[in-house]
C-alpha positions in Angstrom: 0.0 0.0 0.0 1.3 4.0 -0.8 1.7 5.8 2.0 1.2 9.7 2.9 4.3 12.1 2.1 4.4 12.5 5.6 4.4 9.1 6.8 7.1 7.8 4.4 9.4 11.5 4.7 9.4 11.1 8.4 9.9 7.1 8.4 13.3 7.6 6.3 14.3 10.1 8.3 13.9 7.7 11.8 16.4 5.5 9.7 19.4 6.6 10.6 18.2 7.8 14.5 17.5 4.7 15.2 21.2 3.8 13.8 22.8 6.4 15.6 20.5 6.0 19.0 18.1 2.9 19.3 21.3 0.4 18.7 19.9 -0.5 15.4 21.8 -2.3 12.2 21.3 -0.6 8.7 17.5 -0.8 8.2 16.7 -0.7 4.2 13.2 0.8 3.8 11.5 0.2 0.3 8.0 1.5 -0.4 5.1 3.8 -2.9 4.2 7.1 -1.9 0.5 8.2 -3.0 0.6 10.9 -5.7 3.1 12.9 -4.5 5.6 15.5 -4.9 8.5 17.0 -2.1 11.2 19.0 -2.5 15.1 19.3 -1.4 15.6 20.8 1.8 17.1 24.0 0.5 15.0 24.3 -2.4 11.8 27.4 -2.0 8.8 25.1 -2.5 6.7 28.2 -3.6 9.2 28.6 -6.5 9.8 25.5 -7.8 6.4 23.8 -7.7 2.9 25.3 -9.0 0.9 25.3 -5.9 -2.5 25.9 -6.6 -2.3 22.8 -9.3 -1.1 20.0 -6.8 -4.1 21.2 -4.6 -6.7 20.9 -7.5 -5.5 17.8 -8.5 -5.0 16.8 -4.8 -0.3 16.2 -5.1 0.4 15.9 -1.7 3.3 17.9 -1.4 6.2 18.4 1.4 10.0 19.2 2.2 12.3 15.8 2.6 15.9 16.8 4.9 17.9 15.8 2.1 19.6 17.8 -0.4 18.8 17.7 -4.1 15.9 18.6 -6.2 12.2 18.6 -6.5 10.9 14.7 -6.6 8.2 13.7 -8.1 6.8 10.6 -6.0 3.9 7.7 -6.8 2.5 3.9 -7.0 4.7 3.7 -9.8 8.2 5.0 -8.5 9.7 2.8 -6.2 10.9 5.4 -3.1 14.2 4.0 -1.0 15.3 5.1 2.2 18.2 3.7 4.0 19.8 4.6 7.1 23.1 3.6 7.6 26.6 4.1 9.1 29.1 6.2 7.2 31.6 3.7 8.8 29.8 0.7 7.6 32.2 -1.7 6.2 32.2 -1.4 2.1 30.8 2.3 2.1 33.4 4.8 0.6 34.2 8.4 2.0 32.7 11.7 1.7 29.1 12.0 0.2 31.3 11.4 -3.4 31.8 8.1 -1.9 28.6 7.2 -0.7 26.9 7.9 -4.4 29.3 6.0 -6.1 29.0 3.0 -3.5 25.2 3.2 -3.3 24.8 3.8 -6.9 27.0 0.4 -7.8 24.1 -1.5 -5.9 21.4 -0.2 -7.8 23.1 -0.5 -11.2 23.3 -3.9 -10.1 19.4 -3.9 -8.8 18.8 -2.9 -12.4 21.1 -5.3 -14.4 18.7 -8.0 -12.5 15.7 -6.3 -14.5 17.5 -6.3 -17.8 18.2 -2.7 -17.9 22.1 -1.4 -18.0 22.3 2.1 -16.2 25.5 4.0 -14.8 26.0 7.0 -12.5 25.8 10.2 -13.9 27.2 12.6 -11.4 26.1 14.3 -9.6 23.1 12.5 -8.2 21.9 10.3 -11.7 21.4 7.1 -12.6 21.1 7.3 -16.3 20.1 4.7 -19.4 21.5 5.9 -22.4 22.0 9.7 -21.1 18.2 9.5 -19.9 17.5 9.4 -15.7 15.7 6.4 -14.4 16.8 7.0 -10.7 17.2 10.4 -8.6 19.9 10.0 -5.5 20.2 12.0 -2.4 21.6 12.1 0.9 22.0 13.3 4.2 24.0 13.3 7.3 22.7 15.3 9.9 22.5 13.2 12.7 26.7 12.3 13.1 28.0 9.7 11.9 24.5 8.0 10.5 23.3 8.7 6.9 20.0 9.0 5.3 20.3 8.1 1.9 17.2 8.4 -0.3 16.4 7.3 -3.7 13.8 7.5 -6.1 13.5 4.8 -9.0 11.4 5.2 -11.8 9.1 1.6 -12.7 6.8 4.0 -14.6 6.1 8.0 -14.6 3.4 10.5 -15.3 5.6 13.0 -17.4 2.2 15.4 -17.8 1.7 15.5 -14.7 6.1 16.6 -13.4 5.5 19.1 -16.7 1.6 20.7 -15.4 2.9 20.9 -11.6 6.5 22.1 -11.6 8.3 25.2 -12.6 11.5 24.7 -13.8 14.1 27.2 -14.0 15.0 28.1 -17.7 19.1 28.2 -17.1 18.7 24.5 -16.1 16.7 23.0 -19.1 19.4 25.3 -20.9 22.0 23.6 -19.7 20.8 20.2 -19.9 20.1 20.8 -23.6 16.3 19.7 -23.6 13.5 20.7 -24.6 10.9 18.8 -22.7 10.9 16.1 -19.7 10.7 13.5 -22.5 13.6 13.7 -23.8 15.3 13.5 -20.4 13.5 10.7 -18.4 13.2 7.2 -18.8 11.8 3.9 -16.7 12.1 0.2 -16.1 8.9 -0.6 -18.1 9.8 2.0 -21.1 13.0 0.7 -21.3 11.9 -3.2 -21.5 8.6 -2.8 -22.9 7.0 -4.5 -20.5 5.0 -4.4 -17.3 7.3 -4.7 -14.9 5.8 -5.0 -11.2 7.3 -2.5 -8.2 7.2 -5.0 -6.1 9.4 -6.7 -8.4 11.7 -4.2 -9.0 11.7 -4.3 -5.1 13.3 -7.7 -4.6 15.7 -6.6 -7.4 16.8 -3.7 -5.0 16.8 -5.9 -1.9 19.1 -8.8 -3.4 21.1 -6.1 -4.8 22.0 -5.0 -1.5 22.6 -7.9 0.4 24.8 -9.2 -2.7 27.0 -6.1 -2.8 27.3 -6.0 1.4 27.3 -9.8 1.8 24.2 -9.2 4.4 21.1 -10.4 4.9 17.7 -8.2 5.9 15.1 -9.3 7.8 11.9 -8.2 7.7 10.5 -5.9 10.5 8.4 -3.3 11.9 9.4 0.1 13.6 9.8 -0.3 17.4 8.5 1.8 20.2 11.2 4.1 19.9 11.0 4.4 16.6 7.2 4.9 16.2 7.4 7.4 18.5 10.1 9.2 16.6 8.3 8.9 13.2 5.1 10.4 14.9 7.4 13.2 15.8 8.1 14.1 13.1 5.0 14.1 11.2 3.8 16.7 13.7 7.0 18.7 13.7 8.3 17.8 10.0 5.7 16.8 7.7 2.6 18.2 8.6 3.8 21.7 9.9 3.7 24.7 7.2 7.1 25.9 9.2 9.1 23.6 8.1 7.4 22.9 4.5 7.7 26.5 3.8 10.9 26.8 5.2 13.7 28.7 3.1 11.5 31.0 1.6 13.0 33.2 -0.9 13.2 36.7 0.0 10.5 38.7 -2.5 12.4 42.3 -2.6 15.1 44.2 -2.5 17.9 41.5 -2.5 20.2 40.8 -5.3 19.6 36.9 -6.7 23.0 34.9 -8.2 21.7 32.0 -10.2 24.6 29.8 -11.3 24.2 26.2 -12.5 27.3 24.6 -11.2 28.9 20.7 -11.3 27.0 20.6 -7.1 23.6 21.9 -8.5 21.6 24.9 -9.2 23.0 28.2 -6.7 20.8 30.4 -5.9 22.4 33.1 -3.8 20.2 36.3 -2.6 22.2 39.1 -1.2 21.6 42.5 0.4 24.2 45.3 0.2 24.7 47.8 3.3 27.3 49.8 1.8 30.1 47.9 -0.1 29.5 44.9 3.5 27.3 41.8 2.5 24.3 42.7 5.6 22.1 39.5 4.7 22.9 36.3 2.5 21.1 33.3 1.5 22.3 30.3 -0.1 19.7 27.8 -1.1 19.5 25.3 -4.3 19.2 21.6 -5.4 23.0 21.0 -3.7 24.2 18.5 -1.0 25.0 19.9 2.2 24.0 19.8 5.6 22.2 22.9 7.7 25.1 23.4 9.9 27.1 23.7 6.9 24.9 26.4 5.0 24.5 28.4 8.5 28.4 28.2 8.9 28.9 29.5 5.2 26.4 32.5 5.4 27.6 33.5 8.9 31.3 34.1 7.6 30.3 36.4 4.5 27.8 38.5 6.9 29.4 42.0 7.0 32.3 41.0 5.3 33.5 43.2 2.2 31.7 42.5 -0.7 34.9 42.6 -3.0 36.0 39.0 -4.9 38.9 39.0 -2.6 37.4 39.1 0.8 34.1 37.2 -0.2 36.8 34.0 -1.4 38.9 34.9 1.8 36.4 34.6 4.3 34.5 31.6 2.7 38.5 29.9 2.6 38.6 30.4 6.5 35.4 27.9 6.8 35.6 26.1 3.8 36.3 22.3 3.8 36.4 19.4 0.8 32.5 18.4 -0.1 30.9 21.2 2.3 28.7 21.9 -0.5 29.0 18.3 -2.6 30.9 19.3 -6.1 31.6 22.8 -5.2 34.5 25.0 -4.7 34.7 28.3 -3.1 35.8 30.1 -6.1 32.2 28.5 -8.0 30.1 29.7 -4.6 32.1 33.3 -4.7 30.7 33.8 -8.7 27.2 32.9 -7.8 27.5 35.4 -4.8 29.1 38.3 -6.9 26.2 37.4 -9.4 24.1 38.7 -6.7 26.1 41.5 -5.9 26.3 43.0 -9.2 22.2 42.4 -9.7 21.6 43.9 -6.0 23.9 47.2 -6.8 20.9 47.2 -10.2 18.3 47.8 -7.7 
């Protein structure tokens, strides 16, 4: 059976509490979501989805905690959430790591269905330079990962096309034209009905192949129903956090810069020639604490190339923001700069 946004949101993301707290082993959680659509945590849900459509056409909609881009979610998509150790023997390093590790299994969960796909950084799996499978992640909780997936068995392309809006610099810069020509699934691909819940046990074996482990099957505890409950109220059903990173609507400069990490978008308010207020949001990999920690170093800073690279330099660590660099954050931030002076 599909479940609510907010039921399956806030069941992934007891995962890896229940690793990190409750004494738990990886737990691998495969399931539908009803007709469905959520976004990445940093992404403005007013901007990149069509509001007044999903409500007339009753989308669910919501926020997941991990990075990335807007999702499109249904019977026909198989969701994936796993909570795991970043220490787990066989996962590599860094969130690079973790993608290429966790992207090998489902290559391999896909070879069983007859369809050969590879990993497209940064977050892909493709089929002949089409996606069948979005991949995110998230570590927020220390040393336990959320890591989230999204595997296309069949798709409504009307429906991603009448419900989202997409920013023009990245269809530009993917170099198509409509959805179409950019998506592919399990049954399009073998022309043929394929069932989810086959494409299910593909996944599962896939993973206890590439770990040499075996799941078991289970239900949450009383722990961990009481954390999934919790956050439903204070996640998944709360306008606060769905409408959470908010664009600001005036008098701030916006940087828009497509970049190897994802789509920047940087707003920035001038008081003099200091930075007074700056926002960085997007379809990137990161974690909150990271994002706060970059902003708070370029408040009231200068907003010349020099300092803005300087100061970002004195925080700055490998993957902070996965596939960016400081000097691709510092363009995206003079972007903003040099639209906020236009004001």
């Amino acid at each position: 059976m599909s479940v609510s946004a907010a039921k399956g949101l806030a069941v992934d993301d007891t995962l890896p509490q229940s690793v990190a707290h409750n004494n738990s082993p990886p737990i691998l959680n495969l399931y539908t979501f009803v007709p469905s659509v959520n976004v990445g945590k940093y992404q403005d849900i007013e901007s990149a989805l069509q509001l007044d459509r999903c409500r007339a056409r009753g989308i669910e909609f919501s926020r997941r905690s991990t990075g990335g881009g807007t999702v499109i979610m249904g019977p026909d998509i198989v969701a994936l959430g796993l909570g795991i150790s970043v220490d787990y023997p066989g996962l590599k390093k860094g969130v690079g790591g973790v993608f290429e590790s966790l992207s090998l299994v489902l290559i391999r969960a896909l070879e069983k269905l007859g369809v050969q796909a590879y990993f497209q950084p940064k977050n892909d799996l493709e089929v002949g330079g089409k996606k069948i499978a979005g991949l995110s992640a998230a570590s927020e909780e220390g040393k336990s990962l959320l890591f989230h997936t999204s595997l296309l068995v069949d798709f409504d392309i009307a429906l991603m096309t009448d419900i989202m809006n997409t920013p023009l610099i990245k269809i530009r810069d993917k170099g198509y034209n409509c959805f179409s020509q950019r998506m592919t699934t399990v049954r399009q691909e073998l022309g043929q009905d394929v069932t989810v819940s086959k494409a299910m046990g593909a996944v599962q074996e896939a993973f206890e192949e590439e770990f040499n482990i075996r799941f078991k099957e289970d239900t949450p505890d009383a722990w961990e129903e009481k954390t999934i409950q919790r956050f439903i109220e204070e996640r998944y059903t709360n306008p606060e956090w769905i409408f959470s990173h908010k664009h600001p609507r005036a008098r701030m400069g916006i940087g828009q810069l497509k970049s190897k990490g994802g789509l920047l978008e940087i707003y920035l308010s001038l008081s003099g020639g200091s930075i007074e207020n700056v926002l960085i949001t997007g379809d990137f990999f990161s974690t909150s604490a990271d994002i706060h920690r970059l902003e708070n170093a370029l408040k009231w800073t200068s907003a010349r190339k020099e300092s803005i690279e300087k100061n970002l330099s004195s925080v700055w660590r490998e993957d902070m923001i996965y596939g960016l660099d400081v000097s691709t954050l510092t363009s995206a931030i003079l972007k903003a700069k040099e639209n906020q002076v236009r004001l």
